[in-house]
GUDO-738458 format. One record per residue (C-alpha): x, y, z; residue in one letter. Coordinates in steps of 0.25 Angstrom, whole numbers, padded with zeros to 4 digits, always signed. Layout:
REM GUDO-738458
XYZa;...
REM end
This chain:
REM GUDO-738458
+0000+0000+0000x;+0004+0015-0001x;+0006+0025+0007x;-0006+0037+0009x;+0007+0047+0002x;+0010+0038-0009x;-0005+0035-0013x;-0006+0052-0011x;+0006+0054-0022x;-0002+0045-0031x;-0014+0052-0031x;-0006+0066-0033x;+0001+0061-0043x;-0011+0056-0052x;-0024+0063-0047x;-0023+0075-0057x;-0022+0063-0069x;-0032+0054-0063x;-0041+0068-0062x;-0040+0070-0077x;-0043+0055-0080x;-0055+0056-0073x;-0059+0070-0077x;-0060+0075-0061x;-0058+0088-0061x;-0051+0088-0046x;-0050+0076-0035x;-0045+0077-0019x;-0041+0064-0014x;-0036+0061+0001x;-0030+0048+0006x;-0031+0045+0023x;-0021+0035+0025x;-0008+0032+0036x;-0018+0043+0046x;-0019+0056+0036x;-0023+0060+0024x;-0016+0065+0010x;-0024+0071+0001x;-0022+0073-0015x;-0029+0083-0027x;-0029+0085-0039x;-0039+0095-0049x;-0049+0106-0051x;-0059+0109-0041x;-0066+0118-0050x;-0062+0117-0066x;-0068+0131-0068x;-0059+0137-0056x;-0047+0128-0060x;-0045+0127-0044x;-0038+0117-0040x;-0041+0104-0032x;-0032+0102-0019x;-0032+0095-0007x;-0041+0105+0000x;-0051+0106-0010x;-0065+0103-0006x;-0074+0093-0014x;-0088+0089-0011x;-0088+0075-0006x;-0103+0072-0010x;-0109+0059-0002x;-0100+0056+0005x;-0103+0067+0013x;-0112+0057+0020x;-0102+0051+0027x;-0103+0062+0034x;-0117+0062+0036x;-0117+0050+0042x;-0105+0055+0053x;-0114+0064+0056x;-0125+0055+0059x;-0116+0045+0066x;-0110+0055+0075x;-0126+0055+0078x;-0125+0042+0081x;-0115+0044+0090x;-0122+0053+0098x;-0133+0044+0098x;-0141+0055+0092x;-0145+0045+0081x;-0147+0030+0081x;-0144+0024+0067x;-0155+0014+0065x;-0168+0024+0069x;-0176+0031+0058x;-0171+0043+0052x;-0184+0049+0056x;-0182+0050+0072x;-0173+0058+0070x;-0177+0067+0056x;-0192+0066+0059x;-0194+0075+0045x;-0188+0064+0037x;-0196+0058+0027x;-0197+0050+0013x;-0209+0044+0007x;-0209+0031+0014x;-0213+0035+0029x;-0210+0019+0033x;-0196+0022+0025x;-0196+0035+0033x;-0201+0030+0047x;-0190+0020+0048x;-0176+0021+0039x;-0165+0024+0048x;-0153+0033+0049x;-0144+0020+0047x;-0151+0018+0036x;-0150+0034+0031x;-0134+0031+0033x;-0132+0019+0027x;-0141+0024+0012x;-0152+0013+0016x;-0163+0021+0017x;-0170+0017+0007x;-0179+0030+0002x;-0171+0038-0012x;-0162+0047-0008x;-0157+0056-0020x;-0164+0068-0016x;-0155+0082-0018x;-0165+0093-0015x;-0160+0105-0014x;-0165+0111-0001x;-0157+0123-0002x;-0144+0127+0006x;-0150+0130+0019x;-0145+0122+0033x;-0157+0118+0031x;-0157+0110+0020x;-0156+0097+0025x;-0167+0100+0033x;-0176+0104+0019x;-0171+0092+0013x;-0180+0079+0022x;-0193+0083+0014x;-0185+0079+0002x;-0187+0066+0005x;-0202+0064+0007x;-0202+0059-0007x;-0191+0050-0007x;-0196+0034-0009x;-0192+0024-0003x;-0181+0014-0011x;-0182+0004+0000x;-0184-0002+0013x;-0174+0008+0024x;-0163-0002+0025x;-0165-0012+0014x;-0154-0008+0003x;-0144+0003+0000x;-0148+0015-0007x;-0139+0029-0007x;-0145+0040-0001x;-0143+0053+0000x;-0154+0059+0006x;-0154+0049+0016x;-0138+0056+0020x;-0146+0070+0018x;-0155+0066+0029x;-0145+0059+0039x;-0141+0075+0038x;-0154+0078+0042x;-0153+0069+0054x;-0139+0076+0058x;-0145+0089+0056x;-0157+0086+0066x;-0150+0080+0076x;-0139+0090+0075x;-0147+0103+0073x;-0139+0107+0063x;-0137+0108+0047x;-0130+0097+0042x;-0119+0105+0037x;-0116+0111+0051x;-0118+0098+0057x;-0106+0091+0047x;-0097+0101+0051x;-0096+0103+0065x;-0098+0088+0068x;-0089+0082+0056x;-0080+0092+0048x;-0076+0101+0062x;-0071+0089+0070x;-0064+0083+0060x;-0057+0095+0055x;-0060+0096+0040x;-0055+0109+0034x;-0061+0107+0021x;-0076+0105+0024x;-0087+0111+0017x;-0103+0108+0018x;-0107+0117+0007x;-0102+0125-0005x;-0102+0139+0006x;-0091+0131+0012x;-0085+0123+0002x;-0081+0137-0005x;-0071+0138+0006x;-0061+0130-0001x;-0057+0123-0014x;-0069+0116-0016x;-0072+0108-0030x;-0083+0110-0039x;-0089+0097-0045x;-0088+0094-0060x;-0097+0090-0068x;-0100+0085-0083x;-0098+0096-0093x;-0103+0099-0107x;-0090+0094-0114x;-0087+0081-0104x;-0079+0087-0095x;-0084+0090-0081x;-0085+0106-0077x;-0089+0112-0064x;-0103+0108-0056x;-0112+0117-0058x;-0115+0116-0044x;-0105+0115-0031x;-0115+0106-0023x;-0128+0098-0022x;-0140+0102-0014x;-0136+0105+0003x;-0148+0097+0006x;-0140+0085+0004x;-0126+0089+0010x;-0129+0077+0020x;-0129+0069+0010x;-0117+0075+0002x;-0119+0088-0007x;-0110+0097-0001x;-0100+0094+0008x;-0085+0096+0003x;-0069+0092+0011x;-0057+0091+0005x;-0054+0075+0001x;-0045+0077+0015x;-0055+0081+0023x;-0064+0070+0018x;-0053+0061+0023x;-0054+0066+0036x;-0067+0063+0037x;-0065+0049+0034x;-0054+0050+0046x;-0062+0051+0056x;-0070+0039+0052x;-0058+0030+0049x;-0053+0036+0063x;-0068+0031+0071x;-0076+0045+0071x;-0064+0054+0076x;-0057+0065+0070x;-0043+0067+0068x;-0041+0075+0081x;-0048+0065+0088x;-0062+0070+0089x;-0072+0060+0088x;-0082+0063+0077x;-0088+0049+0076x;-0090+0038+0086x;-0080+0026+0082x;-0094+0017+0082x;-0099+0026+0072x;-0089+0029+0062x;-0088+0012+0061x;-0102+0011+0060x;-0102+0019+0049x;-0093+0011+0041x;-0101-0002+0043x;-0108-0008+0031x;-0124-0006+0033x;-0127-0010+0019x;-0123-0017+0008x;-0124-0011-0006x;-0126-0015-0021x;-0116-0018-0031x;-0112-0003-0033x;-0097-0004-0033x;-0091+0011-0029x;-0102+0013-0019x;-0098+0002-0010x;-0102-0011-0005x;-0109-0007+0008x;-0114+0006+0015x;-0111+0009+0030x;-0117+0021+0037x;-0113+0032+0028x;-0100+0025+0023x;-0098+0017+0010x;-0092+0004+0013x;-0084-0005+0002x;-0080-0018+0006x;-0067-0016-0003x;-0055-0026-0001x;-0048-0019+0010x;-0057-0011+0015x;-0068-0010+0019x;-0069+0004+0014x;-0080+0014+0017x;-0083+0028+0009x;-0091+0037+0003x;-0093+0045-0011x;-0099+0059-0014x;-0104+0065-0029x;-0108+0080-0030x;-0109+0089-0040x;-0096+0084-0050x;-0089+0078-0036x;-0085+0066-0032x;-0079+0060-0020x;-0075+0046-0013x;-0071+0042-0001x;-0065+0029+0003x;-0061+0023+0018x;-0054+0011+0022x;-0057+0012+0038x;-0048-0001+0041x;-0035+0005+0035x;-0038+0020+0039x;-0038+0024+0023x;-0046+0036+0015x;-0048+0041+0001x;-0056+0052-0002x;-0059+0060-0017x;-0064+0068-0020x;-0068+0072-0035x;-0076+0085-0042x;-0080+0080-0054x;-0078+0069-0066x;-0077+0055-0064x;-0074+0054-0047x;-0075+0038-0050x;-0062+0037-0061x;-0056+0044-0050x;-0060+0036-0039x;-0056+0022-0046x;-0042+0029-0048x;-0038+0032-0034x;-0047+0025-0025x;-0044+0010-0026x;-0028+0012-0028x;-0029+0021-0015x;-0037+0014-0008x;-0029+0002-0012x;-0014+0009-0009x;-0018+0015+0004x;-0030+0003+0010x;-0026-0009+0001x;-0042-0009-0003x;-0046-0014-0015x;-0057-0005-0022x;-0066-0012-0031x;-0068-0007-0045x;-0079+0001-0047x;-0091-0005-0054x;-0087-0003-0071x;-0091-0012-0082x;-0083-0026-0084x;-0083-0038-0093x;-0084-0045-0081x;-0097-0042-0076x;-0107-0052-0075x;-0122-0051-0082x;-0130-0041-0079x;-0144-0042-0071x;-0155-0047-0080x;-0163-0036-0086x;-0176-0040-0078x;-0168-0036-0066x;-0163-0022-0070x;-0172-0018-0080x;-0182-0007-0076x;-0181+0009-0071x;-0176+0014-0056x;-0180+0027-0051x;-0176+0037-0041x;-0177+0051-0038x;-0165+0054-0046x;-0167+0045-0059x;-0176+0033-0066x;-0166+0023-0069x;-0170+0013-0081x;-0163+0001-0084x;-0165-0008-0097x;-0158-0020-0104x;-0158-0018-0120x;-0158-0031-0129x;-0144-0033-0129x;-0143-0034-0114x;-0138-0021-0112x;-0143-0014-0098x;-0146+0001-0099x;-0150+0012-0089x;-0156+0025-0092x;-0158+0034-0081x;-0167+0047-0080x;-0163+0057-0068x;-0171+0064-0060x;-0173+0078-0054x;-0162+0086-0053x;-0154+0074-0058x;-0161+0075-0072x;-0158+0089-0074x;-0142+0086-0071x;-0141+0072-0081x;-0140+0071-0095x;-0148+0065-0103x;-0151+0049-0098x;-0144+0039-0108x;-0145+0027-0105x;-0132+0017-0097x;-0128+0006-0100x;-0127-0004-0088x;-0117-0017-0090x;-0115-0028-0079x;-0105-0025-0067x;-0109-0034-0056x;-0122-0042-0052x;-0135-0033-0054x;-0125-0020-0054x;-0121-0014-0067x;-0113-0002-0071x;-0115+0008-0084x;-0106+0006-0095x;-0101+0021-0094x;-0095+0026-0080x;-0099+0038-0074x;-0090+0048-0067x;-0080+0035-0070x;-0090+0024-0063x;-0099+0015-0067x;-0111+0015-0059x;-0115+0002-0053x;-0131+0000-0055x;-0136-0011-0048x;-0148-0017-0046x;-0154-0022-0034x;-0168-0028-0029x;-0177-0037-0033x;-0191-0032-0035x;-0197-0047-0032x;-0195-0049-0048x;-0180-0050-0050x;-0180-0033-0054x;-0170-0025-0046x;-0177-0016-0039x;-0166-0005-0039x;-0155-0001-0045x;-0144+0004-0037x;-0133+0014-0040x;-0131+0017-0025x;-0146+0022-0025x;-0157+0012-0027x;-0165+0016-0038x;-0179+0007-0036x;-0186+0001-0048x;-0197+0006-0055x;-0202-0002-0066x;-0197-0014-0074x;
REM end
């Protein structure tokens, strides 16, 4: 294995080329290995301003920002303020979807570990009052129910914006005001910003997005609604800082200067599986209470991701060996990036074997029969439709949503080939990966009854 310095020198060395390859306009890694932390960037933050990336520079970490959400919750816990396994409902007597038995009983265990059940892609904007959070619980009064509370995994974001409702209750505070004074003060992170008022502070990137001519230019917008900063649409570190956050749970909920931020019983609860998720390859083989959890050889290794507007980030533990990688990323294809550095570093610094991410083989077995996939999947966001032409070929043609439609091209429709099982991948990647599509269920006559991209899309004809 190689020293923290050594894999550093590495990632100076080639980070401005593996950039260019994977048209990023600007990336900040940070490596925790041997007790501190070495941090790496390369880039544009902005390719209007031509300012550069360095290793103060502020990126928005997205979803992983949930992470946080749920220390703030366990630190509930600790207090015994919050038990995991009562409704969400004692304690946010305003919460509401539209199944009241869903409603009456679904848990905050089951808010933190994405098994809720009711859909959970809802971005209202409710403006940027403290008080947005707040505005934001009506929301969900239309929101259906997927499935049971408890019965499968389904990613949920407004289930993580009202887990920041709960903290804000219970606190009597604005979620904003609550993560700093009870996680960014007593861990000492410099470079911390909860909105754009004060990510302007610093050298904060802009996100890049698609242009007219292929390339990628800058977001037209720095953020995503505040309603949703619980579950990750604003908040922005330097990859460092992020690192430090990650410290403190590889070191059992206390900071560096020993403050305890996290009971010990906490911080490893959090990292324990409490369920088990489908093929989906880069998303992980289980979910623990806030934490992805990959059963990698090595490992295991725990983690989170985050998209924004034109930014990307990852972030990768190995809490048996006291090893950390985050990125972070403001545009183009995060994934290429990812497959580049991640697995050697992880591999040089924790001798952990990553997988390969989910691409199209010659070694894939058949894929489902089409009585199984056949049919269209619906959410709030998009109507999914999947067919099988006369030649076999699988194809999916998806139609967005509300804000989403105004922001997609076009649909065409995607070719699907075999990858593992009931799991398929496009032919073409996206942002450099190939996302997994599996199909889970059985609707009592051998249909899946969702398909699963992380969120469960439920059938809705054949």
């Amino acid at each position: 294995m190689s020293t923290v310095e050594e894999v550093g020198a590495w990632i100076e060395a080639e980070l401005p080329g593996m950039l260019e390859e994977a048209q990023i306009p600007a990336a900040s890694v940070a490596l925790l290995a041997d007790g501190h932390i070495v941090s790496r960037s390369a880039g544009l933050l902005n390719t209007a301003t031509g300012v550069e990336a360095t290793d103060d520079s502020v990126f928005q970490i997205g979803s992983i920002t949930k992470v946080f959400t749920a220390t703030l919750v366990m630190q509930l816990v600790d207090e015994g303020l919050v038990d995991l396994d009562r409704p969400l409902r004692q304690y946010v007597p305003d919460f509401t979807i539209a199944d009241e038995a869903a409603r009456d009983s679904l848990t905050v265990r089951q808010l933190l570990s994405h098994t809720a059940g009711f859909e959970g892609d809802y971005f209202d904007d409710t403006g940027m009052g403290d008080d947005c959070v707040e505005k934001f619980v009506p929301v969900l009064a239309k929101a259906p129910q997927l499935f049971q509370p408890g019965e499968r995994f389904s990613y949920n974001n407004a289930g993580f914006i009202m887990l920041g409702r709960l903290v804000e209750v219970l606190r009597d505070a604005p979620y904003n005001t609550v993560l700093r004074e009870r996680i960014a003060e007593p861990l000492g992170m410099p470079h911390f910003a909860t909105d754009a008022y004060e990510a302007i502070r610093f050298r904060a990137a802009i996100g890049h997005v698609p242009g007219p001519d292929a390339d990628f230019v800058p977001a037209p917008t720095w953020n995503l609604a505040r309603s949703n900063s619980p579950a990750g649409s604003m908040l922005s570190m330097t990859a460092g800082d992020l690192l430090t956050f990650a410290v403190m749970h590889l070191d059992g909920g206390v900071a560096k200067d020993g403050t305890r931020v996290l009971s010990e019983e906490s911080a490893t609860a959090m990292q324990q599986p409490q369920v088990h998720l489908p093929d989906l390859g880069l998303l992980g083989t289980d979910w623990g209470l806030g934490w992805e959890y990959n059963s990698w050889d090595g490992g295991p290794v725990i983690g989170h991701d985050g998209n924004t507007v034109g930014q990307a980030s990852f972030l990768r533990i190995v809490p048996g060996k006291n090893i950390a990688v985050a990125m972070l990323t403001n545009g183009g294809n995060p994934f290429t990036l990812y497959d580049a550095i991640m697995p050697r570093v992880l591999h040089e610094l924790a001798d952990v074997t990553v997988p390969p991410n989910p691409a199209p083989t010659d070694a894939a077995g058949p894929a489902p029969a089409a009585h199984r996939i056949e049919g269209t999947y619906s959410s709030s966001v998009s109507d999914s439709t999947v067919t099988v032409d006369e030649q076999g070929r699988i194809w999916l043609e998806q139609v967005m949503k509300g804000i989403f439609a105004d922001m997609a091209p076009d649909p065409e429709p995607v070719e699907l080939l075999p990858w593992r099982a009931d799991t398929l991948v496009p032919r073409t990647p996206t942002m450099g990966m190939y996302m997994p599509h599996a199909f889970v269920g059985d609707d009592g006559e051998g249909r899946a009854l969702y398909l699963h991209t992380g969120r469960a899309d439920r059938r809705v004809s054949a």
